[in-house]
C-alpha positions in Angstrom: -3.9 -29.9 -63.8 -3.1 -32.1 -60.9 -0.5 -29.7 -59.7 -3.0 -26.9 -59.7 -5.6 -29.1 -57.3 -3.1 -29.5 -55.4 -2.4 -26.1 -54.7 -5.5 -25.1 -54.4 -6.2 -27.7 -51.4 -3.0 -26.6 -50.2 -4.1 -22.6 -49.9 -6.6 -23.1 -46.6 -3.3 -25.0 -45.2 -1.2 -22.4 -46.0 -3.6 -19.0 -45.0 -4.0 -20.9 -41.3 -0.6 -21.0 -41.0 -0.7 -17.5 -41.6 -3.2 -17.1 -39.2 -1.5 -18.7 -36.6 1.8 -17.1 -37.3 -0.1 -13.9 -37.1 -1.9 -14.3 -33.7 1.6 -15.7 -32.1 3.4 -12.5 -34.0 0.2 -10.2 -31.9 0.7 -12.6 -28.9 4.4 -11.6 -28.1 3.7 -8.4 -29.2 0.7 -7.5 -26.2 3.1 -9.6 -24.1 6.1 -7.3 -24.6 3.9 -4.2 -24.5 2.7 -5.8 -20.8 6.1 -6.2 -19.2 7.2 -3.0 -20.9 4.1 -1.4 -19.0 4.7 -3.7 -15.8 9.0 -2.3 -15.8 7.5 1.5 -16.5 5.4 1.0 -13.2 8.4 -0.4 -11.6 10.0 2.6 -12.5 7.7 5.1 -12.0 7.1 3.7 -8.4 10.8 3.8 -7.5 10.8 7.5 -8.4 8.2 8.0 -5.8 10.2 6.5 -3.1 12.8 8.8 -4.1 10.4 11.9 -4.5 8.8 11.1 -0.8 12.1 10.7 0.5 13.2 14.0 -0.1 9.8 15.3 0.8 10.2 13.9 4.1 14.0 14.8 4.8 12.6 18.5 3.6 10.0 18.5 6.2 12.1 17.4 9.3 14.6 20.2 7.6 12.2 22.6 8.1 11.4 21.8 11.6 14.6 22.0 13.2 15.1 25.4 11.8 12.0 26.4 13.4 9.6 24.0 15.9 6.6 26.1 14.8 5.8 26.0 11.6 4.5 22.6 11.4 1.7 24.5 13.6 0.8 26.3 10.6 2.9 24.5 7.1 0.4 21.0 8.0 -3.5 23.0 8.5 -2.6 24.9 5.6 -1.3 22.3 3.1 -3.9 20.0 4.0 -6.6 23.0 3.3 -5.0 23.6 -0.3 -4.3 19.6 -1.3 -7.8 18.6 -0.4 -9.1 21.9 -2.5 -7.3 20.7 -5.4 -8.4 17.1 -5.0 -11.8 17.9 -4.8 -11.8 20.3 -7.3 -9.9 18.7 -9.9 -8.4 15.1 -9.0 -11.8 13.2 -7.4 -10.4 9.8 -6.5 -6.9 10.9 -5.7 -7.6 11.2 -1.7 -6.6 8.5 0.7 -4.9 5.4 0.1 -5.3 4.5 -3.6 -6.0 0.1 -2.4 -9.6 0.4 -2.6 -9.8 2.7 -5.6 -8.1 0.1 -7.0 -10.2 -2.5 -6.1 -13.2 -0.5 -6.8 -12.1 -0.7 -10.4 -11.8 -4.1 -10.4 -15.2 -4.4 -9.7 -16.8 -6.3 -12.4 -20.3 -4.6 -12.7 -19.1 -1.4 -13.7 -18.1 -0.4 -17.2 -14.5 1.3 -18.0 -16.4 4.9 -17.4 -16.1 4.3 -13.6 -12.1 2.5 -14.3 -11.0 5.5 -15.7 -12.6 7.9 -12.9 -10.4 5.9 -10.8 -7.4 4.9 -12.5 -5.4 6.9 -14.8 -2.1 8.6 -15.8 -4.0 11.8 -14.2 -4.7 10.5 -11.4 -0.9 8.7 -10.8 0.6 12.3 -11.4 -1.9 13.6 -9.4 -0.9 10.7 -6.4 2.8 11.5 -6.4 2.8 15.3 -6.5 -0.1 15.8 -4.3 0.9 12.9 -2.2 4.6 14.1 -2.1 3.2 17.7 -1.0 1.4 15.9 2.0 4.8 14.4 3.2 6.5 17.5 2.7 3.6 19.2 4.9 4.3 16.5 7.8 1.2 14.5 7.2 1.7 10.8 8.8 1.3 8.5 5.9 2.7 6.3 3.3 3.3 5.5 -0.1 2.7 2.1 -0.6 -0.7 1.9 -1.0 -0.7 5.1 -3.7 1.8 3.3 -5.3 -0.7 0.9 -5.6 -2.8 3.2 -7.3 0.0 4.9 -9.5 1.0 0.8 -11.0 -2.8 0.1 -11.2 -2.8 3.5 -13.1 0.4 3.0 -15.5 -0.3 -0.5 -16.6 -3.8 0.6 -18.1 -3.2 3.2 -20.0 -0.8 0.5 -21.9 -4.0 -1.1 -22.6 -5.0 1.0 -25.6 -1.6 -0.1 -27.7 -2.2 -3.7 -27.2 -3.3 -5.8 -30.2 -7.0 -6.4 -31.0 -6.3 -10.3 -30.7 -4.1 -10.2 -27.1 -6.6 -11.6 -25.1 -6.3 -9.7 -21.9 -9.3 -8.0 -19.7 -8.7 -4.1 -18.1 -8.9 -6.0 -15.3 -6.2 -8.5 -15.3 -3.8 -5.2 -16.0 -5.3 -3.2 -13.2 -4.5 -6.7 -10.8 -0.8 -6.7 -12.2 -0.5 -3.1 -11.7 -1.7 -2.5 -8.0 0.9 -5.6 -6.8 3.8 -3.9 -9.0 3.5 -1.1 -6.8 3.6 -2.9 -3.9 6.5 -5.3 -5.0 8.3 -2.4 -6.1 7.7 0.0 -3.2 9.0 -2.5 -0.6 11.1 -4.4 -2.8 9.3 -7.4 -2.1 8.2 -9.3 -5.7 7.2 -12.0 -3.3 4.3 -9.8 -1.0 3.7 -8.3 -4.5 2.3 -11.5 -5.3 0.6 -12.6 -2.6 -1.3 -9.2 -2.4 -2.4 -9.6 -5.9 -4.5 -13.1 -4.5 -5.1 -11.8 -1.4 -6.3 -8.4 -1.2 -6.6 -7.7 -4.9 -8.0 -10.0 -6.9 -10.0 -12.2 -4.1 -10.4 -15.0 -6.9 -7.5 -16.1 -9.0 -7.9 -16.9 -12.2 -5.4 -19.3 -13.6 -4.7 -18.1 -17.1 -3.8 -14.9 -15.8 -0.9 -16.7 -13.9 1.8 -15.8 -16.2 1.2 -12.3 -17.2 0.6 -11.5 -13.4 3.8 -12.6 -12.0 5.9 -11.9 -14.6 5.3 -8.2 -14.5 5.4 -8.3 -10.9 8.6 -9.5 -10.5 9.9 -7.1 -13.6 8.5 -4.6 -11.2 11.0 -6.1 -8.4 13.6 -6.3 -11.0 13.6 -2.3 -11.7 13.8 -1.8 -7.9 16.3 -4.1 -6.9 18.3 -2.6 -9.9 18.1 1.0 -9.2 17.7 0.7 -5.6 20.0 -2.2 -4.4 18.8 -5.5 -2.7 17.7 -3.5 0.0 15.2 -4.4 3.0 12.6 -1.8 4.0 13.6 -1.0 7.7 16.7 -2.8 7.2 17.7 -6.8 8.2 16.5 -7.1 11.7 18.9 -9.8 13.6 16.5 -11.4 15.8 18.9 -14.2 17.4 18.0 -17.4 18.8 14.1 -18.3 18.6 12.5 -20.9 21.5 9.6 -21.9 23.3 9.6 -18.6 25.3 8.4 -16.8 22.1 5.2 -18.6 22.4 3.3 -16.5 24.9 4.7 -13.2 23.1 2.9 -14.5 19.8 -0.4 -15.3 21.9 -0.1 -12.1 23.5 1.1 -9.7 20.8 -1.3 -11.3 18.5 -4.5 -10.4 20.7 -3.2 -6.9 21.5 -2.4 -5.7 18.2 -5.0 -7.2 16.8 -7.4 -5.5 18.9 -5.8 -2.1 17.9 -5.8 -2.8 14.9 -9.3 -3.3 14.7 -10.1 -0.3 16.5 -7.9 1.6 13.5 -9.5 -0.3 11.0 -13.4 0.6 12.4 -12.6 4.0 12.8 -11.4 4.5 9.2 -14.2 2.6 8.0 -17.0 4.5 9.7 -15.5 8.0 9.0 -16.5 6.8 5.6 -20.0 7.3 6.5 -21.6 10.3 7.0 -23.7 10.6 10.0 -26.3 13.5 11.0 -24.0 14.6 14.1 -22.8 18.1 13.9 -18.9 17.1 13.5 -20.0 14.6 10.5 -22.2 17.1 9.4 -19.4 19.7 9.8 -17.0 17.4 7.8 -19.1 16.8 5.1 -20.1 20.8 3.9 -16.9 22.0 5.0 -13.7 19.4 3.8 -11.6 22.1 3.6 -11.3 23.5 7.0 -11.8 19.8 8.2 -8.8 19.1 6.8 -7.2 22.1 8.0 -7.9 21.0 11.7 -6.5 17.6 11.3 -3.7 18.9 9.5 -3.3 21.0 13.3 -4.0 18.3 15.1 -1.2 16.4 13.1 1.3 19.4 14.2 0.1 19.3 17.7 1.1 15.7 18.1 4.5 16.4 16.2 5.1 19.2 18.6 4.6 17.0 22.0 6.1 14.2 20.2 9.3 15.9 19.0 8.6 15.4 15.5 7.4 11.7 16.1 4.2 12.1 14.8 5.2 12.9 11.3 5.8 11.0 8.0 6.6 7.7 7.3 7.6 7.0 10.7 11.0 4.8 9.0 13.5 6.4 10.8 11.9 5.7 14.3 10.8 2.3 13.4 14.4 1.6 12.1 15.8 2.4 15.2 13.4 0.9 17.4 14.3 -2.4 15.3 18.3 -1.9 16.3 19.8 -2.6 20.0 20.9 0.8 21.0 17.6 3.2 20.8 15.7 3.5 24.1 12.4 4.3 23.0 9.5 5.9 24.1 6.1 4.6 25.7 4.2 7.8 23.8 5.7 6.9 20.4 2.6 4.2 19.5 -0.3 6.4 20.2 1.3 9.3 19.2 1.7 8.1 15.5 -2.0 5.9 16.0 -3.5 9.6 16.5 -1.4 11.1 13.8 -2.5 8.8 11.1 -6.0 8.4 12.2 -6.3 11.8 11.5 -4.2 12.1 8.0 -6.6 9.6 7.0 -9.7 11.6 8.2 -8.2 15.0 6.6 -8.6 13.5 3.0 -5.1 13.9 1.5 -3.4 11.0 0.0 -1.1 8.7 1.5 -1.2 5.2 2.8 -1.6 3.5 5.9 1.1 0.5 5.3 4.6 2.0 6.3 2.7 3.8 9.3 0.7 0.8 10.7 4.4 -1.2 10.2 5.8 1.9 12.2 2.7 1.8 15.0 3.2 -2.1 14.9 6.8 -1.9 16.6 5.6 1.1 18.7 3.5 -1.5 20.6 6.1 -3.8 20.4 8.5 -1.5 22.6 5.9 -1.4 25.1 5.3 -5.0 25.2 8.6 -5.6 25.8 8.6 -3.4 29.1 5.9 -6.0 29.8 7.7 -9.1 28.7 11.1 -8.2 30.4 13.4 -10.4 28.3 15.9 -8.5 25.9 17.0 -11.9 24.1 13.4 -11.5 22.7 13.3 -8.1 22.5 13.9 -7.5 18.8 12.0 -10.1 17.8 9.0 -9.1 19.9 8.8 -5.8 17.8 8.9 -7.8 14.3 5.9 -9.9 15.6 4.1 -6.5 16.4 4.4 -4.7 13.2 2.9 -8.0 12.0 0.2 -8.4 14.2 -0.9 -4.7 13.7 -0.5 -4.6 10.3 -2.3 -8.1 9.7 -5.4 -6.6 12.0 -5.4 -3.1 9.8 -5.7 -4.8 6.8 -6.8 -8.1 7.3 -4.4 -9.6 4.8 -2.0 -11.5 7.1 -0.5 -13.3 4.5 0.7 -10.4 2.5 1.7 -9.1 6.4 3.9 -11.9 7.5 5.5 -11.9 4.2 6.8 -8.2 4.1 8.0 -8.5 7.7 9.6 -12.1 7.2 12.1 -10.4 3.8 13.3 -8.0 6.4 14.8 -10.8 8.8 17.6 -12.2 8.5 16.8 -15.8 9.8 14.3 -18.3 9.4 13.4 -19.2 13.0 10.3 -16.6 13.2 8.5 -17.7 10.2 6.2 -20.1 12.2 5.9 -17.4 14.7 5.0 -14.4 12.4 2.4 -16.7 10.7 1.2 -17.4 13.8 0.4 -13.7 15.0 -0.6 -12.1 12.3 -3.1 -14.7 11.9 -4.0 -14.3 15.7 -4.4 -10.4 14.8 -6.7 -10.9 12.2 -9.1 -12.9 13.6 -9.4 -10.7 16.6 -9.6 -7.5 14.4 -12.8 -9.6 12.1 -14.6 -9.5 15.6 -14.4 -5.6 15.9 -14.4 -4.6 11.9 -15.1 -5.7 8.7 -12.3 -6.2 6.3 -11.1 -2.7 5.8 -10.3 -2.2 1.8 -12.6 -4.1 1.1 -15.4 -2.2 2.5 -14.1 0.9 1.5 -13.7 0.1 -2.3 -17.6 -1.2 -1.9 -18.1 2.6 -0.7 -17.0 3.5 -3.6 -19.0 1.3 -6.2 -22.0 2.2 -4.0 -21.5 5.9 -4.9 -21.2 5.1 -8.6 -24.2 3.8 -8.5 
């Protein structure tokens, strides 16, 4: 009898054991199923790279066979891609950062997520995307990669386990800065974008789960790619005092530029009762048709300039023998002002980078000193970049993992910093106000 009481005080000992044993056994389970998610993003967004880099190679192809048909290959793909966006992919247009952060949004239920992020809508990204670099379009792929991580990691949602205590939203946050750590190869920017850009408030028991599948994003990168550097490992050489008026002076150009760019991107947004706006808004087809020809007009005066990514310029601009050109910086500022406007998709981060060391060529014909030279241009794709998107810690940090040295840390704080206050005097931050677009339209 007394073994029997015994027993039976020993059964709610033994079923909570079970229950813990249980909930650890679903823990590691919707852990697993996370990093699997966050290495099938990683994945998924190196393919992309790949994908855009034959798109681009095919494009630059074409045009040497014949100089023309950008004229008619970029109005006419634009027509078609923004037909099929609007038509069947709504949500898929532009960059893919502030859809992203428009599904983070809080007050909105998983009806207005799922508009915006999707496996539909990540296919839809890459091939229409791809299509646009293939057309000539001046864009990038960071910020749809973005998207296409956001995208991937919450569809995994739906095989997690009841008890794995993790919001939509926390795998939307991991998600966007996968894309980002794996499309530059930077788990460290990856991040930082996640807290700065991203999420805007961290929350600490998300801490874990974030960074862990960011960096398994990295991982797949770095192991299918190579420890590679974006545009390369830029030997800057001896950093001293007489890099601080560069920083001062970079810092106010660029990020006066870049606040123009920003502000103009942010009020095309809005549709005003002018004729062009109104022209624009009844008739986004043949609007993006004529940006798509004004994008192959400024390839055609630029000698291709104007198009893609704009890596293969910027690399060489970053190396010692390429005598560059003064047109190059507002030829590809025009070009991607007016990708943006047409409505296809593609991002603005490997361009602005590309713009940044535009203007960095041209302040060196003002600076005169070729020991700085180099150097000069790395501060300037900062600064730019920082102004455009207001996020100069997530700036300084991509640019700083292409350098090989640590003297211009100090200094690339310093600018892009310098940028982005003097872009908050001309515009407000830029995703950030665009995602809010967004939510206001669901509503």
């Amino acid at each position: 009898m007394r073994h029997f009481t015994f027993l039976v005080q020993l059964k709610p000992v033994v079923m909570r054991v079970l229950d813990v044993v249980r909930l650890n056994r679903d823990e590691w389970i919707g852990r697993c199923l996370v990093w699997l998610a966050a290495l099938s993003a990683g994945l998924v967004v190196v393919l992309y790279a790949k994908i855009s880099e034959w798109a681009i190679n095919l494009f630059f192809g074409m045009q040497r066979t014949a100089w023309w048909l950008p004229l008619v290959l970029t109005p006419v793909a634009g027509m078609l891609i923004t037909w099929l966006t609007l038509r069947w992919f709504t949500g898929v247009n532009g960059s893919g950062i502030p859809q992203t952060m428009a599904a983070l949004n809080k007050h909105h239920g998983e009806a207005m997520m799922h508009r915006l992020v999707s496996l539909k809508i990540a296919l839809a990204k890459i091939v229409l995307g791809t299509g646009a670099l293939a057309a000539g379009f001046s864009a990038g792929r960071e910020g749809p990669s973005v998207q296409v991580g956001a995208s991937i990691m919450i569809a995994f949602k739906r095989y997690l386990p009841a008890s794995f205590a993790i919001e939509p939203r926390h795998l939307l946050l991991a998600g966007g800065a996968s894309g980002i750590s794996a499309a530059f190869n930077t788990p460290l920017a990856g991040i930082v974008f996640a807290i700065e850009e991203l999420g805007r408030s961290y929350e600490e028991k998300t801490n874990g789960v974030l960074i862990t599948a960011i960096v398994l994003s990295g991982l797949v990168s770095i192991s299918l790619l190579g420890n590679y550097t974006y545009f390369g490992s830029i030997e800057v050489g001896e950093i001293g005092a007489d890099i601080v008026i560069p920083v001062i002076v970079t810092g106010l150009f660029c990020g006066l530029v870049g606040g123009l760019f920003s502000r103009v991107l942010i009020e095309s947004s809005r549709f005003t009762p002018c004729r062009l706006d109104q022209f624009r808004k009844y008739h986004p087809v043949w609007w993006a048709g004529f940006c798509g020809l004004m994008v192959a007009l400024l390839g055609a005066v630029s000698l291709g300039a104007a198009h893609g990514t704009g890596y293969a310029y910027t690399h060489q601009l970053l190396g010692d023998d390429f005598a560059g050109t003064w047109y190059y910086a507002p030829v590809k500022y025009l070009a991607t002002l007016f990708t943006y406007l047409s409505g296809v998709p593609g991002g603005i981060f490997a361009p602005s980078l590309s713009i940044g060391a535009g203007f960095g060529y041209e302040l060196n014909l003002l600076f005169q000193d070729p020991e700085i030279a180099v150097a000069v241009n790395a501060l300037a794709m900062t600064a730019f970049l920082a102004a455009v998107t207001q996020a100069p810690l997530t700036s300084f940090i991509i640019v700083m993992e292409m350098i090989n040295g640590h003297a211009m840390v100090i200094s690339l704080i310093a600018v892009s910093f310098i940028a982005r206050v003097v872009a908050r005097l001309i515009s407000p931050p830029l995703y950030a106000t665009l995602a809010a677009n967004y939510v206001a339209k669901a509503d």
